[in-house]
Each structure stands twice: as C-alpha cells, then as structure tokens.
Residue frames as qw, qx, qy, qz and C-alpha x, y, z in Angstrom:
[[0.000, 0.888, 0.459, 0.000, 0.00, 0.00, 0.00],
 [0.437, 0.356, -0.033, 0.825, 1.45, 3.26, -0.81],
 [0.325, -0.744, -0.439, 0.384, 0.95, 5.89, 2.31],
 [0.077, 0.849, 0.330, 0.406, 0.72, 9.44, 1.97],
 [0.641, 0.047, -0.465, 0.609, 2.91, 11.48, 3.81],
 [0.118, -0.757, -0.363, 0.531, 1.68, 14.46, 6.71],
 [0.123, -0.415, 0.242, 0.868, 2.99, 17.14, 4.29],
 [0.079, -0.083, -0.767, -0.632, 0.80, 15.56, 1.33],
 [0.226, -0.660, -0.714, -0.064, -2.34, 14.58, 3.25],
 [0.210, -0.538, -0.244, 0.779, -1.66, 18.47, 5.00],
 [0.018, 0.345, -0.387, -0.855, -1.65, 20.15, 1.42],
 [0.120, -0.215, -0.759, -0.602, -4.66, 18.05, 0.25],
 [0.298, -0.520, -0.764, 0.239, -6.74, 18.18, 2.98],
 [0.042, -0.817, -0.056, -0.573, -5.97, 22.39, 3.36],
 [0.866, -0.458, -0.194, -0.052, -5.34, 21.20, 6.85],
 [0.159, -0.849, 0.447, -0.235, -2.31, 22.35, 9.23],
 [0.538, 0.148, -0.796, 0.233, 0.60, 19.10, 9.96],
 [0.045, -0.313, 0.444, -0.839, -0.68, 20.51, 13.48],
 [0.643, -0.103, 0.186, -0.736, -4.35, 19.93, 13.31],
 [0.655, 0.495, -0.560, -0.112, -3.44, 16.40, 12.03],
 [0.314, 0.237, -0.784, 0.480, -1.41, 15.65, 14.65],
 [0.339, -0.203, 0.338, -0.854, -4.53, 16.79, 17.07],
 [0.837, -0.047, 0.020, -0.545, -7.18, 14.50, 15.28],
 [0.494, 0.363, -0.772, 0.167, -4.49, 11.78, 15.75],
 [0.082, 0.063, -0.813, 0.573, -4.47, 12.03, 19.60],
 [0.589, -0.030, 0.161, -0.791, -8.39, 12.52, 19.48],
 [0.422, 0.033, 0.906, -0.018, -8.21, 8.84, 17.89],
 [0.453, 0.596, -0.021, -0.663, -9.93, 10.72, 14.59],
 [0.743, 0.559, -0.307, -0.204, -7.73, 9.65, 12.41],
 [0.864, -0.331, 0.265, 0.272, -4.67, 7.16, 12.46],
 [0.180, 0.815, -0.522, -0.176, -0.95, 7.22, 11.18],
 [0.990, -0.119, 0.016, 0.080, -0.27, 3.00, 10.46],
 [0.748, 0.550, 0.034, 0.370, 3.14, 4.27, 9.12],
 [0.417, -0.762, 0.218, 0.444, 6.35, 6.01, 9.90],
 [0.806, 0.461, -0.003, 0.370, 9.15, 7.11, 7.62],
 [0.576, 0.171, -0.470, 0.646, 11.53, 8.15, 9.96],
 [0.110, 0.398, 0.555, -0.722, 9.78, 10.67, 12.29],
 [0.392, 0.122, -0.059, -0.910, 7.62, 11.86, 9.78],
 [0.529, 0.150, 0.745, -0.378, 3.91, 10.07, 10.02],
 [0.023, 0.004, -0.861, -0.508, 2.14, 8.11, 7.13],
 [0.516, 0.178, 0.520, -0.657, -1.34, 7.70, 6.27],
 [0.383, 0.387, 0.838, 0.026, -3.64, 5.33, 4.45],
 [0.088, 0.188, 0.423, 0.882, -4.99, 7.25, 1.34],
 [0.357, -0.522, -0.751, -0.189, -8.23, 6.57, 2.84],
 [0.329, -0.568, -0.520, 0.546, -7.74, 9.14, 5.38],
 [0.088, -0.003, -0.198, -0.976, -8.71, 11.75, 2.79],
 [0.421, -0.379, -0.710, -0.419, -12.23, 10.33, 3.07],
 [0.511, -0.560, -0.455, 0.466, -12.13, 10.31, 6.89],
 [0.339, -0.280, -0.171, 0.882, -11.04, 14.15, 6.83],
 [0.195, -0.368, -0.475, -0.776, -14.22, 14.85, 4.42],
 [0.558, -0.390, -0.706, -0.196, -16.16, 13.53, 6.84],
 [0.537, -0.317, -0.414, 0.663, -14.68, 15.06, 9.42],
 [0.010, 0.082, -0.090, -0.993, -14.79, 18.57, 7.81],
 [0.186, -0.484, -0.458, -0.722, -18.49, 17.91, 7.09],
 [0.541, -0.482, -0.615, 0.311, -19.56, 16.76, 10.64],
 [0.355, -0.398, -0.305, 0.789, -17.98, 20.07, 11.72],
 [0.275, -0.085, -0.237, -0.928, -19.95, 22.57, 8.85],
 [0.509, -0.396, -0.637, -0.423, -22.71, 20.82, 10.01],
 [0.219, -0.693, 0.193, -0.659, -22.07, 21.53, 13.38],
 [0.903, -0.353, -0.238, 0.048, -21.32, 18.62, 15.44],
 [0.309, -0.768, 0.558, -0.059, -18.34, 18.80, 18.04],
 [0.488, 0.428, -0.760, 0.011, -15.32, 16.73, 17.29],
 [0.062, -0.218, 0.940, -0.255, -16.61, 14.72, 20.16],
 [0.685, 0.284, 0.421, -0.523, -19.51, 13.99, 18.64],
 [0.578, 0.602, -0.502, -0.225, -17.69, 13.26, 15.13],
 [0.088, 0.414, -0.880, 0.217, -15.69, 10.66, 17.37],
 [0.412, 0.003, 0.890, -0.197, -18.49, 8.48, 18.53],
 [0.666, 0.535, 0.049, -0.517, -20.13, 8.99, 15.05],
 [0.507, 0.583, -0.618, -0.147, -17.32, 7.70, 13.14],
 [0.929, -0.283, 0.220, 0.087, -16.11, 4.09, 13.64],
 [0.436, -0.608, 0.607, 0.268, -12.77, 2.73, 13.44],
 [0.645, 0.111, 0.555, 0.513, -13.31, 0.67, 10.62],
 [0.088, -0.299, 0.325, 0.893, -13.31, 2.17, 7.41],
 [0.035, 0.570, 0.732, 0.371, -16.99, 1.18, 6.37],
 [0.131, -0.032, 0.045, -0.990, -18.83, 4.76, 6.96],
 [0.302, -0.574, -0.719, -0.250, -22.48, 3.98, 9.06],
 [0.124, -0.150, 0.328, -0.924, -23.63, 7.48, 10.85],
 [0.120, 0.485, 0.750, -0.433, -26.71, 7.21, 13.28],
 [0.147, 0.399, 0.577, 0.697, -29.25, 8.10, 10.75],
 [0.290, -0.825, -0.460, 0.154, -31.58, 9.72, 13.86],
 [0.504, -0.544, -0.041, 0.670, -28.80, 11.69, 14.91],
 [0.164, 0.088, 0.456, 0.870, -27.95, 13.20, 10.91],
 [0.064, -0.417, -0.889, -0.181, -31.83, 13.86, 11.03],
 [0.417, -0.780, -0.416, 0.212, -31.96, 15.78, 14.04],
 [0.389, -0.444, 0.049, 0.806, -29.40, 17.71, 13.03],
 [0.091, 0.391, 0.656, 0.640, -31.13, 18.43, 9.75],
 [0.221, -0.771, -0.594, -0.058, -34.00, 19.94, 11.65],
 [0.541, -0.537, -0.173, 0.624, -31.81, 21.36, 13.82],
 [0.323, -0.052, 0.258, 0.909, -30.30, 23.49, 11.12],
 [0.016, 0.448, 0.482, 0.753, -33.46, 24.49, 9.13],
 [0.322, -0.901, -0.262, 0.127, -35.27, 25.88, 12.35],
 [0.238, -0.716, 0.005, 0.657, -31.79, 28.20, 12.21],
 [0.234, 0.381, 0.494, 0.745, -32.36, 28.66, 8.84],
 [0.258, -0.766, -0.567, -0.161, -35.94, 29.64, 9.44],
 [0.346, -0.866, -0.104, 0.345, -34.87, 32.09, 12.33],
 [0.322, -0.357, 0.288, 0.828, -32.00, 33.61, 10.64],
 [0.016, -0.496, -0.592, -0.635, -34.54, 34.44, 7.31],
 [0.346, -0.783, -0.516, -0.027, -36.67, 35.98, 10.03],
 [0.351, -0.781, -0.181, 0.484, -34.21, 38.14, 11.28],
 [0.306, -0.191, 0.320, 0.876, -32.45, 39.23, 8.40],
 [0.030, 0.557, 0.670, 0.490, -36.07, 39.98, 7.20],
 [0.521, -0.645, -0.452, 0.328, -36.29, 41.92, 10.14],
 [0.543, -0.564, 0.143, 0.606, -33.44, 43.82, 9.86],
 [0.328, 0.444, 0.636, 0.539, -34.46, 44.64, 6.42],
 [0.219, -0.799, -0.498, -0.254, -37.36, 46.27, 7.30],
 [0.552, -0.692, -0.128, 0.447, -35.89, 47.91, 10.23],
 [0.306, -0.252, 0.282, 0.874, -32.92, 49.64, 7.80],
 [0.116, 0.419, 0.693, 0.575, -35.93, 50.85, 5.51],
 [0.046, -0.708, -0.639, 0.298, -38.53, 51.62, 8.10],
 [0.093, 0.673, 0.221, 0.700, -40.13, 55.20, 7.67],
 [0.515, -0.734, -0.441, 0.047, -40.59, 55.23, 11.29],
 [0.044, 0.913, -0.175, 0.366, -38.69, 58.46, 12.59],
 [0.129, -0.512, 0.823, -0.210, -36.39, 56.21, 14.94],
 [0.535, -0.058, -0.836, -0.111, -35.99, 52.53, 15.14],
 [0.059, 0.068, 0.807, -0.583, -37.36, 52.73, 18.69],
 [0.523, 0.248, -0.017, -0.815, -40.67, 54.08, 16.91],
 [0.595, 0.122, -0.646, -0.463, -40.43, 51.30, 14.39],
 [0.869, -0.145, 0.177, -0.438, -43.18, 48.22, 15.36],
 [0.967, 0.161, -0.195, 0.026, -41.26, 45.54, 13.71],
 [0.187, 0.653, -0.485, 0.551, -37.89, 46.77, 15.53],
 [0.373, -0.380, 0.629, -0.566, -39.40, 46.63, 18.83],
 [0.922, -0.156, 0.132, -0.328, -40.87, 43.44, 18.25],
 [0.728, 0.468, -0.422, 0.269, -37.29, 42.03, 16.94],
 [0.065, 0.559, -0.587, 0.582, -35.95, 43.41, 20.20],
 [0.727, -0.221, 0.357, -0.543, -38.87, 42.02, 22.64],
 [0.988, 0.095, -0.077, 0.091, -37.92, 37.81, 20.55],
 [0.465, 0.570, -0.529, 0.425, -34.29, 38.54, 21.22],
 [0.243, -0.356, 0.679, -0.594, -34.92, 38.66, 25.21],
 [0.865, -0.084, 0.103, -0.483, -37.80, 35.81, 24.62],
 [0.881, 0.451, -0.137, -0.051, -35.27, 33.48, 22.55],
 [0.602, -0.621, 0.421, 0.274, -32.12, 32.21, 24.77],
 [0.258, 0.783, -0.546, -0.148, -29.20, 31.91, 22.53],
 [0.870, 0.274, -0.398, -0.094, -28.20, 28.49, 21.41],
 [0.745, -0.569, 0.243, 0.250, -25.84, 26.53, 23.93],
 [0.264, 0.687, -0.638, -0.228, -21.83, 26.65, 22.57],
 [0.864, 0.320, -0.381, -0.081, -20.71, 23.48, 20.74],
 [0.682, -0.578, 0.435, 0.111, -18.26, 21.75, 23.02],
 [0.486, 0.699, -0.487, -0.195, -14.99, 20.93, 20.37]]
C-alpha cells in the first residue's frame, strides 16, 4: 500500500501538519506508518477528513464526530442523529430568514427612529424571549 505522507495529506486536505497531529491524539484519524519521524497515512484518510470537515460545517463537536465515526473504514452514521441535526439546522435557517427579514425592514422603516419602528421593537422584545443556542463543546 502506498501511504501518503503528513505534508501531502496536510496540502490536500488544506489542513495544518498541526491539526493532524490533534485528530491523531483525538483517535480521529490514524498514522499506520512512519518514515523516519515523519507520520504516514492510508490514502483513505482523505475520506475520513471529508467527513470530518463535514460533521464540523454541520455543526457537530469533534466529540460527537468521534463516537459517530467508527474505526473501521466502512462509513455507518446514526441516521436519527444526521436527522436531528437536519432539523436542527433548518429551524436556524428559518430564524436567521426571520431576522435578516427583520433587519431589512428595520434599515428601511419610515418610522422616525428605530425605537418608533413596530417591527424593531418586536425584533428586540424575541431577542430577550429566545435564549441563545448553547456553545458546541470541540
């Protein structure tokens, strides 16, 4: 098998020898290989680092990517789980169309201040109603 060296899978991946090294010790990815200190990888870990990069535009925490992914190299994600994020997102779709529709209106208004404007103060009055998403643990 012909292995891929950190500098190669770094430059294909876009990906820092650093961050690499990171999803190594996370047990992300693996290095079977060595060529003198510098680590090897299985071509296959360009597949694992797609997966790895969507998981994270999709918003999962690398410790959720870790008990999503298995060790072998067949690829089976909890289909509930991809689901729920799905939802997840398009309710902040849904709210983020709402506010930037908002905020339209608001830069437009005729109202003689935004404190005047109705749709303003009702943007302001869902902003204290609507708690603010928890952060993502990484």
């Amino acid at each position: 098998m012909e292995f891929l060296d950190i500098a190669e899978v770094a430059a294909r991946s876009g990906l820092t020898a650093a961050t690499l090294r990171y999803y190594e010790d996370r047990g992300l990815i693996e290095a079977p290989a060595r060529k003198g200190l510098r680590r090897q990888y299985a071509p296959s870990v360009m597949e694992r680092l797609a997966l790895i990069a969507l998981g994270q535009r999709a918003g999962f925490s690398l410790d959720e990517i870790s008990e999503m992914l298995p060790a072998s190299p067949t690829v089976s994600i909890d289909r509930a789980r991809l689901l729920s994020r799905a939802e997840d997102i398009e309710a902040h779709i849904r709210d983020l169309s709402a506010l930037a529709d908002a905020l339209r209106h608001t830069a437009d208004c005729p109202a003689p201040s935004h404190g005047e404007c109705p749709t303003f103060r009702r943007m302001m009055n869902a902003a204290l109603k609507r708690p603010r998403p928890p952060k993502r643990a990484s």
